[in-house]
C-alpha positions as a Python dict, from the first residue, in 0.01 Angstrom:
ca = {
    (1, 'X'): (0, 0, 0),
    (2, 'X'): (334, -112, -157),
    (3, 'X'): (345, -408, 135),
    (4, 'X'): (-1, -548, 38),
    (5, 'X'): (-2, -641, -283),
    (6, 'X'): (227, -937, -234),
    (7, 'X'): (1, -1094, 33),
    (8, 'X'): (-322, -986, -231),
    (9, 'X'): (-150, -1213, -478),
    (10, 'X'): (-120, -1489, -239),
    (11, 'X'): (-447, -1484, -131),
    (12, 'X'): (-568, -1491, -469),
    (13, 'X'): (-371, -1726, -641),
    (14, 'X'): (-552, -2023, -392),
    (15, 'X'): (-908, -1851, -417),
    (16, 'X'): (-1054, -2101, -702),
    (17, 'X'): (-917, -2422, -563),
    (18, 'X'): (-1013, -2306, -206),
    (19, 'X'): (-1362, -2182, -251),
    (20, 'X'): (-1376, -2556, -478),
    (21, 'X'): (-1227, -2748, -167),
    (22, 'X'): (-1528, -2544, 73),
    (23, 'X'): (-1800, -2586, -156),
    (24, 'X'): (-1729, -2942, -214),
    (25, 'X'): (-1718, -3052, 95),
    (26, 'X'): (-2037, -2892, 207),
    (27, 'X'): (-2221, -3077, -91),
    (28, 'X'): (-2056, -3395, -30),
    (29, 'X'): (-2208, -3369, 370),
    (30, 'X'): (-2601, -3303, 218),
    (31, 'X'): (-2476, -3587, -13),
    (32, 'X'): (-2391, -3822, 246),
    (33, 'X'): (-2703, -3742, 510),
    (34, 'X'): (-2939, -3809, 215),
    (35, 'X'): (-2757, -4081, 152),
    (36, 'X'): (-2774, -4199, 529),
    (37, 'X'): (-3125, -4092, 557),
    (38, 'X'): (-3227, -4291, 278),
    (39, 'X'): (-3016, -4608, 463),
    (40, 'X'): (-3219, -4581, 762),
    (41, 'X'): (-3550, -4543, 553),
    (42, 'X'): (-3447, -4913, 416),
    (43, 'X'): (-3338, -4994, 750),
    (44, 'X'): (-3718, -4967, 876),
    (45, 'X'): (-3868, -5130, 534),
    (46, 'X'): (-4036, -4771, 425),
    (47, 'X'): (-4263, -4856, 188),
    (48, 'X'): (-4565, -4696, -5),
    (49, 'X'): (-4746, -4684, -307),
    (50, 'X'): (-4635, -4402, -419),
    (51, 'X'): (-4267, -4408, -304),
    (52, 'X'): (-4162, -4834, -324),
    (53, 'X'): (-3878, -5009, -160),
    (54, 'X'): (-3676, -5028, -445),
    (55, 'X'): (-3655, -4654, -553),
    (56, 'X'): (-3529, -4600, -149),
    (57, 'X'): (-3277, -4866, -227),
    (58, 'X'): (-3191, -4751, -565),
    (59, 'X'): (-3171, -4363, -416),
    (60, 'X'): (-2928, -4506, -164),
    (61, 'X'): (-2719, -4637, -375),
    (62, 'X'): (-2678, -4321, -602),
    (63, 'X'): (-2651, -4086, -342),
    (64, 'X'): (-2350, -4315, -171),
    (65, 'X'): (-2201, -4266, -549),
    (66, 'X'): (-2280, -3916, -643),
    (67, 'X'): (-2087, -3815, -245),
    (68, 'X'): (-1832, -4004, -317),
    (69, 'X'): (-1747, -3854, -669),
    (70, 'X'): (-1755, -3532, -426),
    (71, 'X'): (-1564, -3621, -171),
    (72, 'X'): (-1333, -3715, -432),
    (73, 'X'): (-1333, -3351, -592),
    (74, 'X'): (-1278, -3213, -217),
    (75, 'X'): (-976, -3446, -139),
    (76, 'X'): (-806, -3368, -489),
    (77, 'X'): (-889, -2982, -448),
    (78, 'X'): (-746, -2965, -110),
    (79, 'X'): (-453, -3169, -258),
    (80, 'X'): (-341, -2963, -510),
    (81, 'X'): (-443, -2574, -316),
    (82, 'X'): (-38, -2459, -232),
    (83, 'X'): (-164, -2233, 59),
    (84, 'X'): (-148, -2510, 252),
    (85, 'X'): (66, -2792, 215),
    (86, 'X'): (-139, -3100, 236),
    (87, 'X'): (33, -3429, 68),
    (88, 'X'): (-198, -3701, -89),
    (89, 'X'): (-121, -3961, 200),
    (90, 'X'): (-317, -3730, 460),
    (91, 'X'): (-622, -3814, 256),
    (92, 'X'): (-598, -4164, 307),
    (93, 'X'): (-349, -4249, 631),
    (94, 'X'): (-465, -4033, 937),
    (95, 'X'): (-291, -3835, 1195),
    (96, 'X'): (35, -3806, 1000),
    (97, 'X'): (-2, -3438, 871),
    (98, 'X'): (114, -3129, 1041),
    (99, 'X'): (-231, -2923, 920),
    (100, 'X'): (-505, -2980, 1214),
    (101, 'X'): (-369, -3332, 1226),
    (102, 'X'): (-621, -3476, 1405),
    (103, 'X'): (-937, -3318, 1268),
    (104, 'X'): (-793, -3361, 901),
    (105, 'X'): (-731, -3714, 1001),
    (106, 'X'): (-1117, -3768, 1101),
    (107, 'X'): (-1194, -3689, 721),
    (108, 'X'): (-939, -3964, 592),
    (109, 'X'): (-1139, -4203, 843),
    (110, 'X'): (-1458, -4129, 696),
    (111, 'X'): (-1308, -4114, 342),
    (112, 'X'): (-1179, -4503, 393),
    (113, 'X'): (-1493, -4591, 508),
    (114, 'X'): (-1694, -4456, 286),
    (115, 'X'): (-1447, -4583, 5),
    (116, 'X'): (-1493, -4967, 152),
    (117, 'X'): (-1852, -4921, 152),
    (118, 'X'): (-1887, -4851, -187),
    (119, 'X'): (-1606, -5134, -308),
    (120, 'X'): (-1816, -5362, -114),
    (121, 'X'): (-2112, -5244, -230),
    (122, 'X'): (-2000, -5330, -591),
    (123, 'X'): (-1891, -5651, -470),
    (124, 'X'): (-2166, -5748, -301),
    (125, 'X'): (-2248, -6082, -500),
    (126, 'X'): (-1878, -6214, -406),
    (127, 'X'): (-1895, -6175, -16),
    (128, 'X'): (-2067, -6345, 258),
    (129, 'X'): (-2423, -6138, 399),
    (130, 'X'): (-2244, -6116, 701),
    (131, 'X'): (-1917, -5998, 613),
    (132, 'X'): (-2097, -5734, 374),
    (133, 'X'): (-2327, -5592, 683),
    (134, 'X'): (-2060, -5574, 948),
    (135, 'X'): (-1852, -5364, 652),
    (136, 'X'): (-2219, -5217, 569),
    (137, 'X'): (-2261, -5043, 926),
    (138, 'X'): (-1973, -4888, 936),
    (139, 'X'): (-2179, -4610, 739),
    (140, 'X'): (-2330, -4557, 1067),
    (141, 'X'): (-2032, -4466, 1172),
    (142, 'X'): (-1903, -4245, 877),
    (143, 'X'): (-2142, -3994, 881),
    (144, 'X'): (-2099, -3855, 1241),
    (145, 'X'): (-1684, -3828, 1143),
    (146, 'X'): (-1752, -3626, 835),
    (147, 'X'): (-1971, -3416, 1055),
    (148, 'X'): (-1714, -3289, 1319),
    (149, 'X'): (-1416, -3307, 1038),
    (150, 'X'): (-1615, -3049, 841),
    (151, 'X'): (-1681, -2860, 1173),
    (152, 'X'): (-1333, -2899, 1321),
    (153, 'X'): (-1140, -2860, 984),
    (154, 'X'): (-1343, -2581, 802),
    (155, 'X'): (-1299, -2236, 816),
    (156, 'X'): (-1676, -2145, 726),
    (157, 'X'): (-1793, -2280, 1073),
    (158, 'X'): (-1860, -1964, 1233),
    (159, 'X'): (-2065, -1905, 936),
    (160, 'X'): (-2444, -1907, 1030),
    (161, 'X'): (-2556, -2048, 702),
    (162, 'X'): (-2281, -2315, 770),
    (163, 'X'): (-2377, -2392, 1108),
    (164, 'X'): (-2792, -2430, 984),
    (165, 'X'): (-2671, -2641, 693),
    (166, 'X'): (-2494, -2828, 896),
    (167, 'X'): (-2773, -2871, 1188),
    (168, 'X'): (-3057, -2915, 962),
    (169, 'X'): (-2841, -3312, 838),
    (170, 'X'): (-2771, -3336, 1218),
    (171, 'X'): (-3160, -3272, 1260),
    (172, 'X'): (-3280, -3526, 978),
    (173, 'X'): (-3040, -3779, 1068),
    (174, 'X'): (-3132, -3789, 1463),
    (175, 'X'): (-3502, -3773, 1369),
    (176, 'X'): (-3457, -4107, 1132),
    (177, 'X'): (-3223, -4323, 1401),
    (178, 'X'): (-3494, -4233, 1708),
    (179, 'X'): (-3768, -4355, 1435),
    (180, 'X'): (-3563, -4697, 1398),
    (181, 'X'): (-3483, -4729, 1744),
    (182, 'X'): (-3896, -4695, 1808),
    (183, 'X'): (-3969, -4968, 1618),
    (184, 'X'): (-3714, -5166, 1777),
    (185, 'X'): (-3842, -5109, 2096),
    (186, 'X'): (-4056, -5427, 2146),
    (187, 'X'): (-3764, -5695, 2073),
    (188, 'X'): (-3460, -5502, 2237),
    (189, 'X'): (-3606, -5260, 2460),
    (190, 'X'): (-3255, -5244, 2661),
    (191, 'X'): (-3046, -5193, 2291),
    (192, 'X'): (-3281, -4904, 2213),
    (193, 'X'): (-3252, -4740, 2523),
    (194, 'X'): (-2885, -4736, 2514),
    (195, 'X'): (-2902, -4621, 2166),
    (196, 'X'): (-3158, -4321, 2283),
    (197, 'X'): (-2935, -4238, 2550),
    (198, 'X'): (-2587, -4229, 2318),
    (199, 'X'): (-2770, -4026, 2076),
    (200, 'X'): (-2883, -3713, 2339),
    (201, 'X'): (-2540, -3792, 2476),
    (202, 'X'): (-2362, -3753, 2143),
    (203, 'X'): (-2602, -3404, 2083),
    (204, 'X'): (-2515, -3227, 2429),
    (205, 'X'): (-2170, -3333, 2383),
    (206, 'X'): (-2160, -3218, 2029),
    (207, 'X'): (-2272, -2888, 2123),
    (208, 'X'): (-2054, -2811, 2415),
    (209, 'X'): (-1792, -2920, 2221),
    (210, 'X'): (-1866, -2692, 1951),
    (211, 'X'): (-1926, -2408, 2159),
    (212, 'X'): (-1551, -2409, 2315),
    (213, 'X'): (-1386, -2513, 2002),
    (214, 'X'): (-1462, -2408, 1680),
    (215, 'X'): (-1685, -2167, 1754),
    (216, 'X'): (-1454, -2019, 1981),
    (217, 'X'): (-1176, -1731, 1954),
    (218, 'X'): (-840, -1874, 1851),
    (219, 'X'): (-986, -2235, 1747),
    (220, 'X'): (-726, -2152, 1404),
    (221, 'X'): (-408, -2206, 1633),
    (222, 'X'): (-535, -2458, 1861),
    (223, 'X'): (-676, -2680, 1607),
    (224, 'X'): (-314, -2712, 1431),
    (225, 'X'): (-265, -2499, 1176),
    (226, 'X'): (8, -2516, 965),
    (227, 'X'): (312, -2326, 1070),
    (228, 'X'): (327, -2189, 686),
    (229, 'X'): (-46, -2090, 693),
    (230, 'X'): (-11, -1886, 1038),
    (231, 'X'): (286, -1702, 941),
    (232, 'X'): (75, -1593, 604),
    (233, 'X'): (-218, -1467, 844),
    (234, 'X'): (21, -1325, 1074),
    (235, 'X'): (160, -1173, 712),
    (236, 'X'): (-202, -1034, 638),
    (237, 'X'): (-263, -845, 938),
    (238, 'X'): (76, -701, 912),
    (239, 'X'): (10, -619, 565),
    (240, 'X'): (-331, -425, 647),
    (241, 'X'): (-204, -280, 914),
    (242, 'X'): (64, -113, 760),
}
């Protein structure tokens, strides 16, 4: 019992900024699909009586804001958690840590982007309509990152509450881009094929790939984990088992 209690302590000691670093980034996900979703409403001119342009444009733009100040929360939590030793550079330069490199990396991607979107946002009035779109549609390409950095990088994956969370914003998002590609169809019928094709393409890859990686056995080791952070599991099971 003696040989647990140092491990307990551990364990502990990271539990509030951990569960902070989990529960933030889950939030900041909804955050961003809604945000997204309401993107590709605009995209298509949704309009009604009882729901106008404006409040889908105005919803955008607070949505972008509110999963920001999130993702914000989730980079500083992870930051300053000592279980694992993550420096404030990883959160903005990818590919240069040593925890799940790569897959951390994909989150400092999507946290740029989504930081350039919202500068430009603000800025708006100074740039060029061109220069402010091409920046603009790189949103497109921030959401699916965030998704498989939350998949690849979290340790609630496995969790089935996690996965339907996380399948229900896969779910709304797919449903809104086949929606604009449809009513693209009659000026660029070849563009929104592609795009219908890349999409089911993008699924059926997304699934096999989740099915032999994260949810897999041993995903913890082959995804990079920390040398520090495997020695401290490896401690754990020792621990219990003595």
């Amino acid at each position: 019992m003696t040989g647990a209690h140092p491990v307990a302590i551990v364990v502990t000691s990271s539990t509030p900024l951990w569960y902070t670093t989990r529960a933030t980034g889950l939030v900041a996900l909804v955050l961003l699909t809604a945000s997204m979703a309401a993107g590709l409403l605009s995209s298509v001119r949704f309009d009604s009586r009882a729901w106008p342009r404006f409040v889908t444009l105005g919803l955008h733009r607070n949505l972008s804001l509110l999963a920001l100040a999130f993702t914000v929360v989730h980079v500083l939590t992870t930051v300053l958690d000592s279980f694992v030793s993550i420096p404030i550079q990883d959160a903005f330069i990818p590919f240069i840590g040593s925890y799940r490199p790569f897959w951390l990396g994909l989150g400092a991607i999507a946290f740029d982007l989504t930081l350039a979107l919202i500068i430009t946002s603000l800025v708006r009035a100074r740039m060029g309509l061109r220069s402010w779109r091409l920046v603009h549609w790189t949103a497109y390409a921030c959401w699916p990152i965030a998704v498989v950095h939350g998949l690849g990088t979290g340790t609630d994956t496995p969790a089935r509450w996690v996965l339907a969370l996380t399948a229900a914003c896969v779910l709304v998002v797919i449903v809104l881009t086949l929606w604009r590609l449809a009513l693209s169809w009659p000026q660029r019928p070849g563009w929104v094929t592609a795009g219908v094709v890349l999409v089911v393409v993008a699924v059926i890859a997304g699934g096999a790939w989740l099915r032999a990686g994260p949810l897999a056995p041993h995903w913890s080791s082959r995804s990079g984990t920390h040398t520090s952070q495997s020695r401290a599991a490896s401690g754990t099971s020792a621990g219990t088992g003595g």
